[in-house]
Biopython code that builds the backbone (N, CA, C, O; Angstrom):
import numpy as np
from Bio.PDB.StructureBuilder import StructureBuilder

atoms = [
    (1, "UNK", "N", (74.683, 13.089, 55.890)),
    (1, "UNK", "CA", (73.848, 11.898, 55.863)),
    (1, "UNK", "C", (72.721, 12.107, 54.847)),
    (1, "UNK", "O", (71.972, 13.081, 54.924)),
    (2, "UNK", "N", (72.618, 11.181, 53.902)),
    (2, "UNK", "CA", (71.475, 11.566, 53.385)),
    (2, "UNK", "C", (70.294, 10.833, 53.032)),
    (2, "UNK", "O", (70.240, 9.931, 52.196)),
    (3, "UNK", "N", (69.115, 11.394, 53.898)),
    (3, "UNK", "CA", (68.151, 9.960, 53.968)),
    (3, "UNK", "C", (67.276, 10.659, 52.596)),
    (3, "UNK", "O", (66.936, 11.742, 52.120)),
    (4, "UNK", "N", (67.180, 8.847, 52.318)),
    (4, "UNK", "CA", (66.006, 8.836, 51.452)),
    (4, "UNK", "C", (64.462, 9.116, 51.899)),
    (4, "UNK", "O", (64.092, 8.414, 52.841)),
    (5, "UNK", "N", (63.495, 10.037, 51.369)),
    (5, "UNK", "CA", (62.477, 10.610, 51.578)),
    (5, "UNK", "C", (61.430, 9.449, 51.022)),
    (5, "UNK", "O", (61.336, 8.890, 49.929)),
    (6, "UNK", "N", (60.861, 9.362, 51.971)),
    (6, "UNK", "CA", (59.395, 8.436, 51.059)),
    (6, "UNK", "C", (57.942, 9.511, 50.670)),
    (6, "UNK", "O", (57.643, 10.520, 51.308)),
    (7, "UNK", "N", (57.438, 9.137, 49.854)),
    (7, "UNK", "CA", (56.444, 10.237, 49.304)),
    (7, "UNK", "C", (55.285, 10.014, 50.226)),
    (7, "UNK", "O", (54.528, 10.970, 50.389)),
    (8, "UNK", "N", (54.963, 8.570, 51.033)),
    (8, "UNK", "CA", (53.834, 8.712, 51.788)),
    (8, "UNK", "C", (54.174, 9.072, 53.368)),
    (8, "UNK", "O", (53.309, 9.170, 54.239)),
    (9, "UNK", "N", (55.282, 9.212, 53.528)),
    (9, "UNK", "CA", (55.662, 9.858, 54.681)),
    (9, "UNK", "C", (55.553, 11.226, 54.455)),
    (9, "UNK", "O", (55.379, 11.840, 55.508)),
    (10, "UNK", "N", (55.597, 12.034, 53.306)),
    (10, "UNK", "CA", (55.936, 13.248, 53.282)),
    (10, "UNK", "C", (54.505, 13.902, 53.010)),
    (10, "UNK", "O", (54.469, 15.090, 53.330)),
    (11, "UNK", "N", (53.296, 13.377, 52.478)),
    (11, "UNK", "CA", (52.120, 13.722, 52.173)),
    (11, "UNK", "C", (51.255, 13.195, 53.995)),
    (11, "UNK", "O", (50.244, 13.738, 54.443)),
    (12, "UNK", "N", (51.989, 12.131, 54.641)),
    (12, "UNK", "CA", (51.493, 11.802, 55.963)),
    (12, "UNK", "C", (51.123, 13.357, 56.642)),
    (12, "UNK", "O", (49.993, 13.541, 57.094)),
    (13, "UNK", "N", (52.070, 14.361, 56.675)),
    (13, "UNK", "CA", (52.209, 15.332, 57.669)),
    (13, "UNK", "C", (51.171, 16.598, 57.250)),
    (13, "UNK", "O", (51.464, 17.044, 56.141)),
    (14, "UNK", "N", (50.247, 17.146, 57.763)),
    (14, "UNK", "CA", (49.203, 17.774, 57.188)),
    (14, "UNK", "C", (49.905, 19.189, 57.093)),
    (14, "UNK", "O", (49.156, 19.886, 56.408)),
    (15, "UNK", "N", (50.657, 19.683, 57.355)),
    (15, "UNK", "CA", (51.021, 20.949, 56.644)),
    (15, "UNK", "C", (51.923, 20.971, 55.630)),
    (15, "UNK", "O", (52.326, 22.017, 55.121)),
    (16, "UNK", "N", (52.403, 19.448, 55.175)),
    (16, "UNK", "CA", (52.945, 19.354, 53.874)),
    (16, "UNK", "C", (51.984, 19.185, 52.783)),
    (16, "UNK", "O", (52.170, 19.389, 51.583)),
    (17, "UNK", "N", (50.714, 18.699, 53.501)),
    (17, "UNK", "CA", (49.556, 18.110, 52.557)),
    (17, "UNK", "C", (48.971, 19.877, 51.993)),
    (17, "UNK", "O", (48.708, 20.187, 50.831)),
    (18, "UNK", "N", (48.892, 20.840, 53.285)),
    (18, "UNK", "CA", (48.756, 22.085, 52.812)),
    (18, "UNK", "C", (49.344, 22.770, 51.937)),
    (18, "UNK", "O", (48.801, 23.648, 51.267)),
    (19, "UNK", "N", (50.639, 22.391, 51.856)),
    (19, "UNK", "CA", (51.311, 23.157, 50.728)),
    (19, "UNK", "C", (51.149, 22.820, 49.790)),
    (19, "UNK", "O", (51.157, 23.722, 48.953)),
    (20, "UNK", "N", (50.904, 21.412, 49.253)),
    (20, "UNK", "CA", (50.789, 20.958, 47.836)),
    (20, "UNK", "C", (49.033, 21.344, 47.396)),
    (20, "UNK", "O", (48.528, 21.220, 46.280)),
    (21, "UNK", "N", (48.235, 21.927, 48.916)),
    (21, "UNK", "CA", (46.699, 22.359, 48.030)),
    (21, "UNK", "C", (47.263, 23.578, 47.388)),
    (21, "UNK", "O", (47.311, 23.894, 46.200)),
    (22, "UNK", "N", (47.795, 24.353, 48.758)),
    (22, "UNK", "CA", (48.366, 25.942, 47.916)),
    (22, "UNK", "C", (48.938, 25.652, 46.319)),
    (22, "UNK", "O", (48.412, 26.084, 45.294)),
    (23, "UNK", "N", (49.939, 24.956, 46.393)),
    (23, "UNK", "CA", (50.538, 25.366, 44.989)),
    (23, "UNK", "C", (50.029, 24.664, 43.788)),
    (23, "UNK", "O", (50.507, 24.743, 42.656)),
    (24, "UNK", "N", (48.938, 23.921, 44.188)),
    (24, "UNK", "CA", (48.242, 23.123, 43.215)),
    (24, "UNK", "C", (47.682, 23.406, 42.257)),
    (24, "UNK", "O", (47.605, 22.712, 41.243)),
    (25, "UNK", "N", (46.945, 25.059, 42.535)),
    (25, "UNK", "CA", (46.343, 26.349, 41.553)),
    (25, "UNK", "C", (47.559, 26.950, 40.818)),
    (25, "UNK", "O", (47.410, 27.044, 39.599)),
    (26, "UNK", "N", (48.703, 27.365, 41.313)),
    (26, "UNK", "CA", (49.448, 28.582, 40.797)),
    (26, "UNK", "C", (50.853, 27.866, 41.695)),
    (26, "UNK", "O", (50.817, 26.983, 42.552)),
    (27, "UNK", "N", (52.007, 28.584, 41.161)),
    (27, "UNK", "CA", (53.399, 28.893, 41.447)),
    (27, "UNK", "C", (53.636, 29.600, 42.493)),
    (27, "UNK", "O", (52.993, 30.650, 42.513)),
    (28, "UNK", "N", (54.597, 29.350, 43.731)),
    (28, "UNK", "CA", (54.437, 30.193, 45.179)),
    (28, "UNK", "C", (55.988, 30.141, 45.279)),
    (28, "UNK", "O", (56.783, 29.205, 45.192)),
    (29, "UNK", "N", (56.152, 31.582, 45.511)),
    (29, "UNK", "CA", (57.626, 31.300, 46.217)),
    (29, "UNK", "C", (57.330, 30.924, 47.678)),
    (29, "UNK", "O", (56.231, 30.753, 48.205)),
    (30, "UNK", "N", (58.744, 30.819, 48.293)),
    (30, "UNK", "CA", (58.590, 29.915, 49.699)),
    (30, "UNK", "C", (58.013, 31.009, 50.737)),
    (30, "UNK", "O", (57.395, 30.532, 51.689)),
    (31, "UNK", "N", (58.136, 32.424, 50.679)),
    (31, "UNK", "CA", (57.666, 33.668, 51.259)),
    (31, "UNK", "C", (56.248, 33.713, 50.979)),
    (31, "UNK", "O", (55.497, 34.480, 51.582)),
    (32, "UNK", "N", (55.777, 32.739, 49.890)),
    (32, "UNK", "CA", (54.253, 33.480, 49.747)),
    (32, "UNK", "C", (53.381, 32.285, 50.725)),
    (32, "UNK", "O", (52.438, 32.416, 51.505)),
    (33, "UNK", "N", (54.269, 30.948, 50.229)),
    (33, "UNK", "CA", (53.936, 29.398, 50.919)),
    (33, "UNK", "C", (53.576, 30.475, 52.604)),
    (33, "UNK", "O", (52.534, 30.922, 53.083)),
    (34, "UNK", "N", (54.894, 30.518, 53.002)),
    (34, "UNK", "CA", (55.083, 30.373, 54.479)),
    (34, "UNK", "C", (54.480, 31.305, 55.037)),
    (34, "UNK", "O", (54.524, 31.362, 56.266)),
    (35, "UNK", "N", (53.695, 32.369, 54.231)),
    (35, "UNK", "CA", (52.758, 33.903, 55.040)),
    (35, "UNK", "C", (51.346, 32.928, 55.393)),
    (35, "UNK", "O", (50.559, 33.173, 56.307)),
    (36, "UNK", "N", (51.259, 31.924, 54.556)),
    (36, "UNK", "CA", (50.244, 31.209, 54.869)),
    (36, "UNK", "C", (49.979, 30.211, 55.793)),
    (36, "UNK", "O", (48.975, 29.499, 55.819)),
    (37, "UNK", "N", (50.884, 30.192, 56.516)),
    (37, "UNK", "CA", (51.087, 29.286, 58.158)),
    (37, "UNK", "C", (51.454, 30.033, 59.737)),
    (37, "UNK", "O", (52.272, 30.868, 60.125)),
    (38, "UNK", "N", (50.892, 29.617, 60.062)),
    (38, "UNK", "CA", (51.518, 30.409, 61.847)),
    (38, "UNK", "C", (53.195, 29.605, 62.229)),
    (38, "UNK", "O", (53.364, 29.617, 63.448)),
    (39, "UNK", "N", (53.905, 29.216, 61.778)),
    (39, "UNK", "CA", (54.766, 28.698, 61.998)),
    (39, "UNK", "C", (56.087, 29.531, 61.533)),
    (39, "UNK", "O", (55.744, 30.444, 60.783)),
    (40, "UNK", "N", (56.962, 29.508, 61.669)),
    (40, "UNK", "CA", (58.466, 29.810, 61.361)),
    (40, "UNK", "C", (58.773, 29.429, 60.221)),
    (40, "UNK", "O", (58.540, 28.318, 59.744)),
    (41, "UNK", "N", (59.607, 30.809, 59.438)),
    (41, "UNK", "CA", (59.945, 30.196, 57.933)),
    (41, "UNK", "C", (60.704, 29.527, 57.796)),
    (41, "UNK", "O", (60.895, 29.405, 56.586)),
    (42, "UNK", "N", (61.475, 28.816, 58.468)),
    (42, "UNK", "CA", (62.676, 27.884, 58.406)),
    (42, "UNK", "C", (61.726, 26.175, 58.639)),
    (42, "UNK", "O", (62.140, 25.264, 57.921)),
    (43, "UNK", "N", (60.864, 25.935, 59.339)),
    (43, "UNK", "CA", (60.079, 25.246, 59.413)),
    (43, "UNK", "C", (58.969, 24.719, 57.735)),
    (43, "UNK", "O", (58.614, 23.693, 57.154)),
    (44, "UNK", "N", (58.862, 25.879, 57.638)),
    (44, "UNK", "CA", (57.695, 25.885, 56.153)),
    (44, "UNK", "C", (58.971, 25.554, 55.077)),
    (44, "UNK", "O", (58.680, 24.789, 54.157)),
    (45, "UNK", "N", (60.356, 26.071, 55.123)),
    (45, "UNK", "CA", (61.593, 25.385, 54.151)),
    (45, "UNK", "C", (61.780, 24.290, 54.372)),
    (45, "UNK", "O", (61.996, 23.608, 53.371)),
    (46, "UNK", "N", (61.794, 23.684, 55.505)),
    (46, "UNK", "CA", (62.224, 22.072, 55.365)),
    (46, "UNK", "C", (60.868, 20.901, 55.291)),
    (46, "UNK", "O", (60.773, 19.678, 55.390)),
    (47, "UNK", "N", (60.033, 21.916, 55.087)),
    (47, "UNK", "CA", (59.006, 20.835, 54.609)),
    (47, "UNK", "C", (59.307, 21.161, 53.135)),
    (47, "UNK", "O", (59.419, 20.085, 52.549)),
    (48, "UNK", "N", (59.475, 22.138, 52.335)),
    (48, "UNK", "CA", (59.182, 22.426, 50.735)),
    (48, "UNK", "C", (60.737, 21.484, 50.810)),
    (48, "UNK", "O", (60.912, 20.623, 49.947)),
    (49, "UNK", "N", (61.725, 21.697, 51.795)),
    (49, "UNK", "CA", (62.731, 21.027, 50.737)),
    (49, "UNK", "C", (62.466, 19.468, 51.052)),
    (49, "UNK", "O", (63.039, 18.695, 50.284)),
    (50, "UNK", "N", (61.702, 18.911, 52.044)),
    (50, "UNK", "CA", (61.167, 17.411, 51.769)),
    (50, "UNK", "C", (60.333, 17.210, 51.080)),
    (50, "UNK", "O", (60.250, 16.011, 50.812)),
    (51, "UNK", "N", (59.294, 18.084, 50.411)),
    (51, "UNK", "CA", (58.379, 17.871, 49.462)),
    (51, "UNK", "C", (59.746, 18.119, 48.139)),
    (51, "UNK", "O", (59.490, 17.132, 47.450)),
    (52, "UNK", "N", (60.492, 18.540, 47.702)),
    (52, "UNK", "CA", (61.367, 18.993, 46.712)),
    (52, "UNK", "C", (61.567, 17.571, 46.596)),
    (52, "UNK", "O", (60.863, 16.937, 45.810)),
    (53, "UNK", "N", (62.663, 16.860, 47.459)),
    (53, "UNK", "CA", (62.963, 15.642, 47.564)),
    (53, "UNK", "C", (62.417, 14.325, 47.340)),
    (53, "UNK", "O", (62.912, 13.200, 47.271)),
    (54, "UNK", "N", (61.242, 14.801, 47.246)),
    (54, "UNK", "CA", (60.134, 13.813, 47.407)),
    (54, "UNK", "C", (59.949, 13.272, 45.953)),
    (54, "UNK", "O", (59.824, 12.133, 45.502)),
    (55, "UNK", "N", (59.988, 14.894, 45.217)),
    (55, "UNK", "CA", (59.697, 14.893, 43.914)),
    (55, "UNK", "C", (58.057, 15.686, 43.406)),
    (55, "UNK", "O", (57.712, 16.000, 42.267)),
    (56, "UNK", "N", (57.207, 15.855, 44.839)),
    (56, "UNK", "CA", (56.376, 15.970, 44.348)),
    (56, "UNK", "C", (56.124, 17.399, 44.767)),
    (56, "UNK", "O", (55.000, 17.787, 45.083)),
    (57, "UNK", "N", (57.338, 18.277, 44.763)),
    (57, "UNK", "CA", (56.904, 19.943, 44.254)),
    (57, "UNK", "C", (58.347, 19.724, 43.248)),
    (57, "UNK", "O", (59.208, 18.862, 43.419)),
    (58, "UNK", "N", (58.316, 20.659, 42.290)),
    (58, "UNK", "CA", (59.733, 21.199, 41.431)),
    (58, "UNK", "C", (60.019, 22.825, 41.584)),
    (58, "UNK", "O", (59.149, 23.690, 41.689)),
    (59, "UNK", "N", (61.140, 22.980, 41.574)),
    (59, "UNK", "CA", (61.845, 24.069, 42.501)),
    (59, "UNK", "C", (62.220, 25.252, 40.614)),
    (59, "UNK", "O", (63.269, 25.008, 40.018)),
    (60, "UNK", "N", (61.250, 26.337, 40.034)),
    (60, "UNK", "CA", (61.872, 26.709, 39.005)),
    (60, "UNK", "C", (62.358, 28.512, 39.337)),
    (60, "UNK", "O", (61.611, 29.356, 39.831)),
    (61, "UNK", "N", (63.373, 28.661, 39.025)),
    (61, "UNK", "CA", (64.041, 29.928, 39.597)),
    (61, "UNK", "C", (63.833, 30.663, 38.533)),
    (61, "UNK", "O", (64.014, 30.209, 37.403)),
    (62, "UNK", "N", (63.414, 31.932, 38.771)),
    (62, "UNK", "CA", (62.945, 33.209, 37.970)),
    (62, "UNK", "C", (63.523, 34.146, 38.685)),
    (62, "UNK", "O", (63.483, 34.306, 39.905)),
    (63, "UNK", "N", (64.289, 35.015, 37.542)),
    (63, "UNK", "CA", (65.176, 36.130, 38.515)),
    (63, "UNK", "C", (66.166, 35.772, 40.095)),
    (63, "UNK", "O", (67.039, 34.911, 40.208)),
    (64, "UNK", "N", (65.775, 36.546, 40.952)),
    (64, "UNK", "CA", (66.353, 36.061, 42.166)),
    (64, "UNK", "C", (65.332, 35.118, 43.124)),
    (64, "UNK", "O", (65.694, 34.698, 44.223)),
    (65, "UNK", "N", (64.284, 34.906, 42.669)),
    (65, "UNK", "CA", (63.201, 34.005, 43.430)),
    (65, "UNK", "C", (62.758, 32.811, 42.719)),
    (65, "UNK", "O", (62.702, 32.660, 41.499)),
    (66, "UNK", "N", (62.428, 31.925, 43.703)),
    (66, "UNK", "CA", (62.158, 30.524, 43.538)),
    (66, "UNK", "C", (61.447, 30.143, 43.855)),
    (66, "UNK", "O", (61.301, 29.975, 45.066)),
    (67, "UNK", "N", (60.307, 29.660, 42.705)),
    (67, "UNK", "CA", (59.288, 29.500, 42.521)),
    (67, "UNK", "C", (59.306, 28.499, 42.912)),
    (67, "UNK", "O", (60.439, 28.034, 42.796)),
    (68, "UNK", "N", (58.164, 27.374, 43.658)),
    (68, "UNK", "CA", (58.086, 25.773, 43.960)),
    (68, "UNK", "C", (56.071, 25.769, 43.106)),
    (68, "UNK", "O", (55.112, 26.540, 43.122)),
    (69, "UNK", "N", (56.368, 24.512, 42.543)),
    (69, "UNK", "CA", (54.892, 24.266, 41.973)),
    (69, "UNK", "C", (54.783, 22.582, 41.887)),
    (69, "UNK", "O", (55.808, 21.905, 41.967)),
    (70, "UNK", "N", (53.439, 21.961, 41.716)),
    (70, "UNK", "CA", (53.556, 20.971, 41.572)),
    (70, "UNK", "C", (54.210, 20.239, 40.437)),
    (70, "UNK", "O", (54.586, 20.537, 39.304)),
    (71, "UNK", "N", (54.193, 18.839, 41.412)),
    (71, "UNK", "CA", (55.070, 17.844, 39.784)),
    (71, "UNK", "C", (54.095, 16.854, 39.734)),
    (71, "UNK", "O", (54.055, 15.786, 40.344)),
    (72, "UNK", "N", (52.978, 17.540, 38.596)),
    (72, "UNK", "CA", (52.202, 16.396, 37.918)),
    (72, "UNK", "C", (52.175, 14.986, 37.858)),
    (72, "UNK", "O", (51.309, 14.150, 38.116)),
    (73, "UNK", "N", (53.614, 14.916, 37.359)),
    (73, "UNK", "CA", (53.987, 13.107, 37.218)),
    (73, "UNK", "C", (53.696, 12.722, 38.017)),
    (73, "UNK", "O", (52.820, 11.859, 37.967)),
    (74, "UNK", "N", (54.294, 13.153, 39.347)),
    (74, "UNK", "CA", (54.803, 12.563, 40.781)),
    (74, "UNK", "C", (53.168, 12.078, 41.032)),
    (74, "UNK", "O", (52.658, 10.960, 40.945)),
    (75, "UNK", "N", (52.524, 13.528, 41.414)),
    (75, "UNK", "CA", (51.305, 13.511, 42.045)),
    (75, "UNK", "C", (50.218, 12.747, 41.075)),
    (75, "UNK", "O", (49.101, 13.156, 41.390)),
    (76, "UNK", "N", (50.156, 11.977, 40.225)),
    (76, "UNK", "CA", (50.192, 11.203, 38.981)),
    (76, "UNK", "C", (50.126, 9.601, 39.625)),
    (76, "UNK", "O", (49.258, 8.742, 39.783)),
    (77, "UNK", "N", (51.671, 9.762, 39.908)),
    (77, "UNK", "CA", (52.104, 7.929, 40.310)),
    (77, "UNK", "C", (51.237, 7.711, 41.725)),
    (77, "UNK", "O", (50.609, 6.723, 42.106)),
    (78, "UNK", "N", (51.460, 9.107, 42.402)),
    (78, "UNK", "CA", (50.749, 8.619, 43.679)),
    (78, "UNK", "C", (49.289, 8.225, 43.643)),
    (78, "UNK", "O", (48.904, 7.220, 44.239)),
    (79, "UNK", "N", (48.380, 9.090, 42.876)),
    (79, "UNK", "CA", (47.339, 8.474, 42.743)),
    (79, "UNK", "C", (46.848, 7.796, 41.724)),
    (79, "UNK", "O", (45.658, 7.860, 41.414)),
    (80, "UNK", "N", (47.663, 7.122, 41.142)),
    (80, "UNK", "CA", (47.630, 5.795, 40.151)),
    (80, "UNK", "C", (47.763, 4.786, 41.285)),
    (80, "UNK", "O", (46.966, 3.849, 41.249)),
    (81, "UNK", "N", (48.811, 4.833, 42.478)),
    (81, "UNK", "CA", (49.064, 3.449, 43.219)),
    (81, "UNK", "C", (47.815, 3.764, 44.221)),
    (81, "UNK", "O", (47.229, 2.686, 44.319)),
    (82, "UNK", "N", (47.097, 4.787, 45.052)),
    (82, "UNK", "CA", (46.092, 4.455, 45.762)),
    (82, "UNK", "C", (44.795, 4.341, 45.171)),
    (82, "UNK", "O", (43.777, 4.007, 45.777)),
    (83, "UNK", "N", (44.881, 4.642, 43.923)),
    (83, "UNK", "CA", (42.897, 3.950, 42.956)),
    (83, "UNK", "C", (42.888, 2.926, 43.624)),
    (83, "UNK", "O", (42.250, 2.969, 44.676)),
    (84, "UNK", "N", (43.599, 1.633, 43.244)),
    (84, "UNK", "CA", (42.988, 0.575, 43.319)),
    (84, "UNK", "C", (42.242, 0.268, 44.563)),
    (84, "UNK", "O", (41.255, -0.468, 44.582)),
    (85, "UNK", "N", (42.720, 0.825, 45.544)),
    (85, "UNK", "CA", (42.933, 0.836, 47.427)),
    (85, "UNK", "C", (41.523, 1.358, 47.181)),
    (85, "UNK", "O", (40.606, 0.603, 47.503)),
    (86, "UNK", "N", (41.107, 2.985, 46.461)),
    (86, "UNK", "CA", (39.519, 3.234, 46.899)),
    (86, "UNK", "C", (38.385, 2.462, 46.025)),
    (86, "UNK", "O", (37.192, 2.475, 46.329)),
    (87, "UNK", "N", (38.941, 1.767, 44.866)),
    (87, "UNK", "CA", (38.406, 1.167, 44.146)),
    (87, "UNK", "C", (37.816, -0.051, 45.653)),
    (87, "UNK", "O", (36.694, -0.099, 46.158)),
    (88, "UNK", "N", (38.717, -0.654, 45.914)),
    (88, "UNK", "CA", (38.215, -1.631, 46.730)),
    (88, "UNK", "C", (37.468, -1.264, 47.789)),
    (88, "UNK", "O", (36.594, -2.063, 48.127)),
    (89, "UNK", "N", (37.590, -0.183, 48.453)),
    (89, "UNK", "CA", (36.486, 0.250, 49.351)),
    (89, "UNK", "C", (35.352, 0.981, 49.401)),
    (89, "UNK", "O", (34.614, 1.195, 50.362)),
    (90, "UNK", "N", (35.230, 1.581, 47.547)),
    (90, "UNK", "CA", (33.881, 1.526, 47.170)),
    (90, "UNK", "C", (33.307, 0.520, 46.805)),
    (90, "UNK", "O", (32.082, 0.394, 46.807)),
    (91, "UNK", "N", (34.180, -0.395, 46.415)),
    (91, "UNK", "CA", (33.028, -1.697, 46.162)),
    (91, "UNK", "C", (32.536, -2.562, 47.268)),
    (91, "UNK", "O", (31.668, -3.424, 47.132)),
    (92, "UNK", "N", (33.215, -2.241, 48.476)),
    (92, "UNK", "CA", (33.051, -2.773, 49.785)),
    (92, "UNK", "C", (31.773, -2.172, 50.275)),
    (92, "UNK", "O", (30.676, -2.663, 50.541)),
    (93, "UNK", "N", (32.360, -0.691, 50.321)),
    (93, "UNK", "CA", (30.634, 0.435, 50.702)),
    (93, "UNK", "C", (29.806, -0.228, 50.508)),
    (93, "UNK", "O", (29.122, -0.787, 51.365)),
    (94, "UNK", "N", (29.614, -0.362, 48.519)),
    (94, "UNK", "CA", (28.619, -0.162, 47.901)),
    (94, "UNK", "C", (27.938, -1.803, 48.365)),
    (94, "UNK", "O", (26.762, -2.117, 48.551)),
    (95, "UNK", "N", (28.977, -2.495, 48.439)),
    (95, "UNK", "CA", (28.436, -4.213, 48.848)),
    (95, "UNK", "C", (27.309, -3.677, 50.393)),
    (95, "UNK", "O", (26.108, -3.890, 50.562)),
    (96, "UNK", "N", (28.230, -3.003, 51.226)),
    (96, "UNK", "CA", (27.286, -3.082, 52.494)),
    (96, "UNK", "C", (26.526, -2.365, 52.728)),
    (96, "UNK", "O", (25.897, -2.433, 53.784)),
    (97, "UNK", "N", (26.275, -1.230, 51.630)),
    (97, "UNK", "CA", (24.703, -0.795, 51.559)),
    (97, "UNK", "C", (23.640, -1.494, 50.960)),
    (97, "UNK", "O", (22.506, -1.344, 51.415)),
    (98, "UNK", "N", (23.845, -2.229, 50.015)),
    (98, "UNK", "CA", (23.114, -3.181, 49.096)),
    (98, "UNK", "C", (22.479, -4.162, 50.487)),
    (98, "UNK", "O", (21.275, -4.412, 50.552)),
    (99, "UNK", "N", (23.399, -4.621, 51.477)),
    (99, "UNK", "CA", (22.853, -5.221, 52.292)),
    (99, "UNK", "C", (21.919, -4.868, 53.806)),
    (99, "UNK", "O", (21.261, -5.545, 54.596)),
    (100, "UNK", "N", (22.322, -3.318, 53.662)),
    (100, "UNK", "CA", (21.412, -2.549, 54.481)),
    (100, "UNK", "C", (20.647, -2.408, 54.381)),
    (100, "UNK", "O", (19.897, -2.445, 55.357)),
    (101, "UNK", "N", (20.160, -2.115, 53.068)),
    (101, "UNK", "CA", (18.660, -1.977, 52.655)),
    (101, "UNK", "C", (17.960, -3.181, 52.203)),
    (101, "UNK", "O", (16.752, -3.171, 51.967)),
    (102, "UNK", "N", (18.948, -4.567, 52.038)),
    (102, "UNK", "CA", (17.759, -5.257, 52.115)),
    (102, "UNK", "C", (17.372, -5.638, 53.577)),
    (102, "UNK", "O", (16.334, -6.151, 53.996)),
    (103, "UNK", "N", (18.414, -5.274, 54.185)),
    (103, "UNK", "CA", (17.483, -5.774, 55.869)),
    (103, "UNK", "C", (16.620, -4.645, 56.293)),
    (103, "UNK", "O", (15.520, -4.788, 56.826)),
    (104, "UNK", "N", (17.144, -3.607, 56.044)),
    (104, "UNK", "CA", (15.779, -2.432, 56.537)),
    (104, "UNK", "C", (14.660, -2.990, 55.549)),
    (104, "UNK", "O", (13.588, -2.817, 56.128)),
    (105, "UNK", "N", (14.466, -3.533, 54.419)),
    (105, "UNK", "CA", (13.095, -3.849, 53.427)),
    (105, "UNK", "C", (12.404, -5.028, 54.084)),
    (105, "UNK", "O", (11.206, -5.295, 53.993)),
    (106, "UNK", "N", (13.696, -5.960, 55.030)),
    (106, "UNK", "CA", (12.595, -6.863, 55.917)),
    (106, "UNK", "C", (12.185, -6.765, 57.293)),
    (106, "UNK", "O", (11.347, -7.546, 57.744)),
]
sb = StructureBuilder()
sb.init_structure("model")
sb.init_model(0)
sb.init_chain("A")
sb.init_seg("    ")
for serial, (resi, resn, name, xyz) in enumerate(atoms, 1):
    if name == "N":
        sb.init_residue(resn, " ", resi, " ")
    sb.init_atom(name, np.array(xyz, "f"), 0.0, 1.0, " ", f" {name:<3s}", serial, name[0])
structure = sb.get_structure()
């Protein structure tokens, strides 16, 4: 069966969100990812292979190990489509502080 992965389902889950801080600096094989969780390494693989899927890690093999690092593009499109989203709720903020302080000034 093979389901299609959505990228905001896969960034939803906070220890997938952890892996993409880890590899965000540097290149991790899945042994270096998974020393960095209390969880089971078979657990920390099927999140890298839904982040793989996702698009937003790329999988590059060196020797007998496999490196996972980010994919720029990906992580790119994603926050090209949520700007506009904080765009609008800083201008919302910034609207309802403007109006805070003029009622605290009266």
């Amino acid at each position: 069966m093979n389901l299609r992965r959505d990228v905001f389902q896969a960034i939803a889950d906070p220890t997938r969100r952890a892996i993409l801080l880890l590899v965000a600096s540097q290149a991790m094989t899945a042994g270096a990812i998974a020393a960095n969780f209390d969880t089971a390494r078979p657990t920390v693989s099927k999140h890298l292979q839904i982040l793989t899927e996702c698009e937003l890690l790329q999988q590059e093999q060196n020797g007998r190990e496999i490196f996972y690092h980010i994919n720029a593009t990906k992580m790119k499109e994603v926050s090209d489509f949520i700007e506009p989203f904080r765009k609008m709720w800083d201008d919302r903020f910034n609207k309802l502080e403007t109006i805070m302080k003029k009622q605290k000034t009266k």
